[in-house]
C-alpha positions in Angstrom: -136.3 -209.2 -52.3 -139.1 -212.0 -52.3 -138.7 -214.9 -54.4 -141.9 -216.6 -56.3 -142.5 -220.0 -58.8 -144.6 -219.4 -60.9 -144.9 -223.1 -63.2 -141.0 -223.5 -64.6 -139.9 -219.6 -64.2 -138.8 -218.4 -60.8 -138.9 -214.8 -60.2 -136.9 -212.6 -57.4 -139.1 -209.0 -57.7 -137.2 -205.8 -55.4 -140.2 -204.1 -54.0 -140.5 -200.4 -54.5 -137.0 -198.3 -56.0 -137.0 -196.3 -59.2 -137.5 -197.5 -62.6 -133.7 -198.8 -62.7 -134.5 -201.1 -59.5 -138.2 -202.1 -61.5 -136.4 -203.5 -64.8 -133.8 -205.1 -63.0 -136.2 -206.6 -60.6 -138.4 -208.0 -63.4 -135.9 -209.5 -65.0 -134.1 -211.6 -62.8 -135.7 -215.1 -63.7 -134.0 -218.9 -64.3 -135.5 -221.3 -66.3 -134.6 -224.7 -66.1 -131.5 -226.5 -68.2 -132.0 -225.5 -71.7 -131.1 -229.5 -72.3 -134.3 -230.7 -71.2 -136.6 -227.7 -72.0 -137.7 -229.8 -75.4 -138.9 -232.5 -73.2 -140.8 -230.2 -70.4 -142.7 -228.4 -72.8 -144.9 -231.6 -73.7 -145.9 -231.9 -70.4 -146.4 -227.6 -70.0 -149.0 -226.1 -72.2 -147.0 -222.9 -72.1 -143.5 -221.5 -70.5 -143.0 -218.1 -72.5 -146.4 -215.9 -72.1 -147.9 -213.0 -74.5 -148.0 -210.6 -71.3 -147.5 -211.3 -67.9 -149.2 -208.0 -66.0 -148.8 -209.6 -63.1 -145.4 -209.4 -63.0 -145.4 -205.8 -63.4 -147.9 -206.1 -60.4 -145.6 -207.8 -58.5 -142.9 -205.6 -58.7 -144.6 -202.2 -58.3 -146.9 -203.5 -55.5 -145.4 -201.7 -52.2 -145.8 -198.2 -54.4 -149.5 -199.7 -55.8 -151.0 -200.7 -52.7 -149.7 -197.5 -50.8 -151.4 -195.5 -53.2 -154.4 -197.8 -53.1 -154.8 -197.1 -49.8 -154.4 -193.2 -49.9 -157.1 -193.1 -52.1 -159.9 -195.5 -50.6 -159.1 -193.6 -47.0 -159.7 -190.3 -48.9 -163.3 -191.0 -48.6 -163.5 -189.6 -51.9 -163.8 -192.4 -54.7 -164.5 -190.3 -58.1 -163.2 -186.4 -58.8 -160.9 -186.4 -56.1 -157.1 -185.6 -55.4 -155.6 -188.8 -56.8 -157.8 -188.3 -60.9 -156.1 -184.5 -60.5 -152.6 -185.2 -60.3 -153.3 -188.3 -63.1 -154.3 -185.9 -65.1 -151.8 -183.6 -64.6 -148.8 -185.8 -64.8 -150.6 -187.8 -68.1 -151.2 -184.0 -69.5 -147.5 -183.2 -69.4 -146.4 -186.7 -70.5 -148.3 -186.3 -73.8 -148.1 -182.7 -74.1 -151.6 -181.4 -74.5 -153.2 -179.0 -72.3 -156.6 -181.4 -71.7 -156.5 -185.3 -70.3 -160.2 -185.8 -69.5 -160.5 -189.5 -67.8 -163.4 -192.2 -68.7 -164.5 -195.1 -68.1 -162.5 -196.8 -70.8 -161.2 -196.9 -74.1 -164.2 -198.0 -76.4 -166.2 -195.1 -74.6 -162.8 -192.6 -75.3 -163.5 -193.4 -78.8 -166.8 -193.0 -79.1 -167.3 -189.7 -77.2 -164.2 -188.5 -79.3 -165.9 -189.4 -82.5 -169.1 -187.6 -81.1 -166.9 -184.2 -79.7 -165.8 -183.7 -83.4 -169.0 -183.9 -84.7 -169.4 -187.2 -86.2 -173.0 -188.3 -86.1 -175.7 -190.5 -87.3 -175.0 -191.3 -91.5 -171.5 -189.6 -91.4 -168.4 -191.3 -92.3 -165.2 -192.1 -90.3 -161.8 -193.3 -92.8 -160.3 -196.1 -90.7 -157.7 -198.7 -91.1 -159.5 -202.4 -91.3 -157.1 -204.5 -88.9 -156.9 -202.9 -85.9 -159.2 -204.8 -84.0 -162.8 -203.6 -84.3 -162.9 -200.6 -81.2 -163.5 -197.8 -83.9 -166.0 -199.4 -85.8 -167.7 -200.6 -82.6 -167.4 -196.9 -81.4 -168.8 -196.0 -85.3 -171.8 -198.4 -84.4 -173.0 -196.8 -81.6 -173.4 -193.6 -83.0 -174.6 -195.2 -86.6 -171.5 -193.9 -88.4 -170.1 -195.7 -91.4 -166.6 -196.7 -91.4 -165.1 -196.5 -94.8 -161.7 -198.5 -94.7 -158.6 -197.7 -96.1 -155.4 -200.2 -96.5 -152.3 -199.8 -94.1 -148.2 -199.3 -94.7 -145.9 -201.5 -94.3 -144.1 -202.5 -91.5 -145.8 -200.7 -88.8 -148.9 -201.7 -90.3 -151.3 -198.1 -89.6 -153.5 -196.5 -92.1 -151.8 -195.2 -95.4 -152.2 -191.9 -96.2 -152.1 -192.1 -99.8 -155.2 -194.4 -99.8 -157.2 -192.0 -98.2 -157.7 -189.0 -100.8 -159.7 -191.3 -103.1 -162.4 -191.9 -100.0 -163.1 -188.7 -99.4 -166.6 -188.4 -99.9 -168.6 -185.4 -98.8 -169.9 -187.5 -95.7 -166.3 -187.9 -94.2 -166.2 -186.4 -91.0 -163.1 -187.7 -89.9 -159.7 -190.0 -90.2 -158.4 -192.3 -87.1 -154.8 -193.1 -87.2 -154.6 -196.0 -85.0 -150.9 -196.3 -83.8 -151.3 -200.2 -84.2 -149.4 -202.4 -81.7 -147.3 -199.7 -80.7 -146.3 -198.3 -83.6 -146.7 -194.2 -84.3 -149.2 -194.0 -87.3 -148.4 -191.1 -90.0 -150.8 -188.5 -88.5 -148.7 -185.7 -90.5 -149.2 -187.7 -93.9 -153.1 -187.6 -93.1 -153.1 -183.8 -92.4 -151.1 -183.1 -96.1 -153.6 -185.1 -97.8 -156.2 -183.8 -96.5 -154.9 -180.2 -97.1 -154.5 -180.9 -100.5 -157.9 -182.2 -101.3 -159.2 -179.3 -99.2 -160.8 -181.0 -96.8 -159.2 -179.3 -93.5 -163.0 -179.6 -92.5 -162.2 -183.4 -91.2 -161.2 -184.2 -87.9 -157.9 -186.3 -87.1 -158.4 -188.4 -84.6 -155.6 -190.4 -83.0 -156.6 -193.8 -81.1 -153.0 -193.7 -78.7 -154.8 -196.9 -77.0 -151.9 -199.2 -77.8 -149.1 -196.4 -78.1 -148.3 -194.5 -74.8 -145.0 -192.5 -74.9 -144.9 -193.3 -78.5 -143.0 -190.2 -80.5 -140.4 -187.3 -79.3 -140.7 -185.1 -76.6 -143.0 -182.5 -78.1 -144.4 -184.6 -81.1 -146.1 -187.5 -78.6 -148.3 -189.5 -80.0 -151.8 -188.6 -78.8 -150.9 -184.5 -79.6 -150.8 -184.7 -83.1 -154.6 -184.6 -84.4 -157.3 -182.8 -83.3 -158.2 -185.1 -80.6 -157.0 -188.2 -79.3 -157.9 -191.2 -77.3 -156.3 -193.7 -74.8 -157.1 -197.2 -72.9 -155.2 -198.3 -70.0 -156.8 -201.9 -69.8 -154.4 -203.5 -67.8 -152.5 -205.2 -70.8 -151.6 -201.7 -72.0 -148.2 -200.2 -71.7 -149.2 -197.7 -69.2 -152.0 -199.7 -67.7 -154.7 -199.7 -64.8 -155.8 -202.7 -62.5 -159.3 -202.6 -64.0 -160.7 -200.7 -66.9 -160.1 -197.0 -67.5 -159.5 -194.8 -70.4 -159.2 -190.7 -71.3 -159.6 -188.5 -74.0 -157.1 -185.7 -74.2 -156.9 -182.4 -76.9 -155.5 -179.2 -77.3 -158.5 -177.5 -78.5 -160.1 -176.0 -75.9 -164.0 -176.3 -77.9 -163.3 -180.0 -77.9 -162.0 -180.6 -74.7 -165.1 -178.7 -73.6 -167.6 -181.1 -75.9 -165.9 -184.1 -73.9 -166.3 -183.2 -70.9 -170.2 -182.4 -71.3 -170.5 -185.7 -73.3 -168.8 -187.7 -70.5 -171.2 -185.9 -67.4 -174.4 -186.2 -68.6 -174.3 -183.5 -71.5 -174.5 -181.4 -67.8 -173.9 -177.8 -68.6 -174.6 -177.7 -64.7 -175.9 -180.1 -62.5 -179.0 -181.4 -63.8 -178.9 -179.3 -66.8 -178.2 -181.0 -70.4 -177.1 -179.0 -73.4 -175.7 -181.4 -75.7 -177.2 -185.0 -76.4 -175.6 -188.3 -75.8 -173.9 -187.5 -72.6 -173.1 -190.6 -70.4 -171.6 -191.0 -67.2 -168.0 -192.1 -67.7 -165.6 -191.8 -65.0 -162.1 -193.0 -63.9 -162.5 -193.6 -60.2 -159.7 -192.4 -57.7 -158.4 -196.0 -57.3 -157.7 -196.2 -60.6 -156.3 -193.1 -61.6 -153.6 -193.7 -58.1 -152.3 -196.9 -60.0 -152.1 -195.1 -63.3 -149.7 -192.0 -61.5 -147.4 -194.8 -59.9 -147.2 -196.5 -63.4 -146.2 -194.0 -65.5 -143.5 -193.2 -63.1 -142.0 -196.0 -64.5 -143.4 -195.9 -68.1 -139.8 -194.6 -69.3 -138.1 -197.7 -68.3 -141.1 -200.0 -69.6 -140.4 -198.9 -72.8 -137.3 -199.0 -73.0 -137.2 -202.7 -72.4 -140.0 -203.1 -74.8 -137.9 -201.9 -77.2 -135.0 -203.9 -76.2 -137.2 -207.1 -76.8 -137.9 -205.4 -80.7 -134.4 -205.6 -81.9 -133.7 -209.0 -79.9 -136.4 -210.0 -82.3 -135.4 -208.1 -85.2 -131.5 -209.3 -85.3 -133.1 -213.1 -84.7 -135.3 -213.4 -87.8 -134.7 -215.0 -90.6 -135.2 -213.1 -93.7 -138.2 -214.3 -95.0 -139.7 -212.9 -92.3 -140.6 -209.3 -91.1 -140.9 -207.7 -87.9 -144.2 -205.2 -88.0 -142.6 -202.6 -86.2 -141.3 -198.9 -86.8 -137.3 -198.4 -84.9 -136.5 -195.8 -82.4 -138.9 -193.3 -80.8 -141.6 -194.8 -83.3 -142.7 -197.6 -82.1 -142.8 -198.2 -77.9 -143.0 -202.4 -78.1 -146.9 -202.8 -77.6 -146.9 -206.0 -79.4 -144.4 -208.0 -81.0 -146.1 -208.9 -84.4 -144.5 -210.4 -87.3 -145.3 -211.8 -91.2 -144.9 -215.0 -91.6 -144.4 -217.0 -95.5 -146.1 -219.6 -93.6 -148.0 -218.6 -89.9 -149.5 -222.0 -89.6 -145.8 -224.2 -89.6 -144.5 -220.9 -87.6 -146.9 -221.4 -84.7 -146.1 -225.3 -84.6 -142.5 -224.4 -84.4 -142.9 -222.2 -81.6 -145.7 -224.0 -79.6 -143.3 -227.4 -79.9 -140.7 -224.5 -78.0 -143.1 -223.5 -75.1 -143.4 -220.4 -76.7 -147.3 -218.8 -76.4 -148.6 -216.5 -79.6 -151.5 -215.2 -81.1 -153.0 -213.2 -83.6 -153.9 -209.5 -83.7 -156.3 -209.5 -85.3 -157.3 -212.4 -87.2 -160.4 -211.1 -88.8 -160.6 -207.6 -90.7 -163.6 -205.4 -89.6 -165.3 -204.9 -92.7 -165.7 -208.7 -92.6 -166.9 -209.5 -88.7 -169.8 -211.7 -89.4 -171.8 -209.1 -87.0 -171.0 -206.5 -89.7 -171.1 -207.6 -92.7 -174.3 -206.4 -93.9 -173.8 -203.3 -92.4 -173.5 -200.4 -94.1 -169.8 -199.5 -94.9 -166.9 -198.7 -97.5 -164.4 -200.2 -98.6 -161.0 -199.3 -99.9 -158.4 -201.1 -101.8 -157.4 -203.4 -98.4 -154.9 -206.0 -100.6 -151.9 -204.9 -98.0 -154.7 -205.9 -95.0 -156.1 -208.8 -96.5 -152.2 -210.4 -97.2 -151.3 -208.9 -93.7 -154.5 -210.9 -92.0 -153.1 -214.6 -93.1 -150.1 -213.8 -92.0 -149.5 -212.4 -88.9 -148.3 -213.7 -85.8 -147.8 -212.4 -82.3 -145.1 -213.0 -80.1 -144.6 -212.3 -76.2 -143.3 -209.0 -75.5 -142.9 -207.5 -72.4 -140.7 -205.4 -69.9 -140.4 -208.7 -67.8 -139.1 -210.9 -70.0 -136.0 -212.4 -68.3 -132.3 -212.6 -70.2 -133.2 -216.1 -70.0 -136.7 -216.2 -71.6 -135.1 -214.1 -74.2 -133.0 -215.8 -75.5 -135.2 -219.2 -75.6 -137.2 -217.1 -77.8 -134.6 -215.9 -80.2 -133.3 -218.9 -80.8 -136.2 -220.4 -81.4 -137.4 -217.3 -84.1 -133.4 -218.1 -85.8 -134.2 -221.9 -86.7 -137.7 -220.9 -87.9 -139.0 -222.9 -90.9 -137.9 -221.1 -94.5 -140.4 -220.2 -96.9 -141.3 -223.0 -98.7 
């Protein structure tokens, strides 16, 4: 065991073991005497982070760096024996028959969008708050987005908003399953089915949700296709940038993988346009087999930091997140009556938060003058003044915990 400071929290990480040995290594961490922490945090900006991925570094990095190594000595850097077994364990993780790796997530989205058939002029439903990536991915192919308004409280696209923006130019729906939480890809599919329109492609974007569902109805094998990030925030996450798009259908999977290689039919031979090179390299997809070893145990204590939170706030305020196998923890989001007098109160506490996403797509000053529709968004538009992130993560000691719980119990009331 190795001991490190790191500003006012010591940690003591156990190199290597199983997922058991991971958690508990994360976790043991002091602070100093709760008496005097009012006083410390005026002179620290911050003692309780969002994320801390280097933590999760730090523990794993005897299994990391020995897989690191295997795969730069391979002499093989892209396509190689480390991407294979990625994609093999990720395939049976999800349940899906096809992972195909890329570069990233924003390029997942956009060669997904393309593989179903979505094209210059056609339309792609969306939810507005989820950050931007499928209308950037919508952009680059001169799609529209049309945007629809979300559900309440894990905050992903409502299905019962979407019949009414089905125009002839929808192509197809993402679900985004929004800071963690498992977005209702089965209420889509009904709605769609009853307005006839089994022509439009569901398409999940599983960027913030990996593991997120049962064993056998994973998120990410739901829709027709789905798409992944694992920028190093993520749950399941990479030491650099990488992403995949994985499906069932074996015509899509096929689409991807010429889409991703050129459009390359065979070497040097394109047969569909707008193929790119977009690649997970062998380093990458090494770090990504050694995390989701431990992916299980991850989310479990993601979840565990959920219903600390839950059981701690008062009631005028609401956790935005789905219970059990719904949600896996991605971000710890909640409404606030007031989220200006709630971010004092917790700053004045050391406690770090932010906001995803403060602005709704449909009105990014880049945007705005694009062309798009909109939906009735009055549950996005209240959601967007009111939200308010808080740390969550598998490394979040007993300690931290409770700091933060406390401090979310003698939050201010609504006034």
């Amino acid at each position: 065991m190795r001991v490190r400071q790191s500003g006012y929290v010591k940690l003591a990480v156990l190199p290597g073991g199983g997922p058991s040995a991971f958690v508990q290594g994360i976790r043991r961490c002091t602070l100093p005497n709760p008496a005097i922490v009012p006083s410390v945090i005026h002179r620290a900006l911050i003692l309780i982070s969002i994320n801390e991925p280097a933590r999760e570094y730090e523990a794993l990095s005897s299994e990391i760096e020995t897989a690191v190594l295997e795969a730069l000595r391979s002499g093989r850097w892209l396509f190689g024996k480390a991407t294979e077994a990625f994609v093999r364990r990720f395939s049976e993780s999800v349940g899906v028959e096809h992972v195909i790796p890329v570069a990233n997530g924003t390029d997942a989205l956009e060669i997904g969008l393309r593989a179903v058939g979505v094209g210059f002029g056609d339309e792609v439903v969306t939810a507005a708050n989820a950050g931007g990536y499928t209308s950037i991915a919508c952009r680059i192919i001169g799609a529209v987005p049309v945007y629809t308004d979300i559900a309440l409280p894990g905050m992903t696209i409502d299905p019962a908003e979407v019949s009414a923006l089905l125009s002839p130019k929808v192509r197809a729906v993402v679900v985004t399953h929004l800071y963690g939480n498992l977005g209702d890809v089965d209420g889509v599919r009904r709605v769609l089915a009853e307005a006839g329109r089994e022509d439009v492609a569901v398409v999940e974007d599983c960027a913030q949700a990996h593991g997120v569902g049962d064993p056998g109805r994973r998120g990410g094998s739901l829709g027709d296709l789905a798409t992944f990030s694992f920028y190093p925030s993520k749950n399941l996450g990479a030491l650099g940038d990488a992403g995949a798009v994985v499906t069932g259908r074996d015509d899509l999977a096929r689409q991807v993988r010429l889409l991703a290689q050129y459009g390359w039919e065979s070497r040097y031979r394109s047969v569909v346009p707008y193929g790119r090179n977009s690649r997970m390299d062998e380093v990458q997809a090494s770090i990504l087999t050694i995390k989701l070893g431990h992916l299980a145990a991850v989310t479990a204590s993601r979840r565990a930091v959920l219903s600390r939170y839950r059981a701690a706030l008062p009631a005028s305020y609401r956790l935005c997140a789905l219970e059990g196998a719904a949600s896996v923890g991605h971000l710890a989001v909640i409404l606030c009556p007031d989220r200006s007098a709630a971010e004092d109160h917790l700053k004045r506490r050391g406690i770090q938060t932010d906001i995803h996403y403060p602005t709704l797509d449909c009105d990014q000053p880049a945007w705005r003058d694009l062309p798009m529709r909109l939906g009735d968004l009055r549950k996005s538009r209240d959601a967007v003044e009111r939200i308010l992130t808080l740390p969550c993560h598998p490394h979040l000691s007993e300690s931290e915990l409770t700091l933060v719980c406390d401090a979310l119990a003698s939050l201010p009331a609504a006034s």
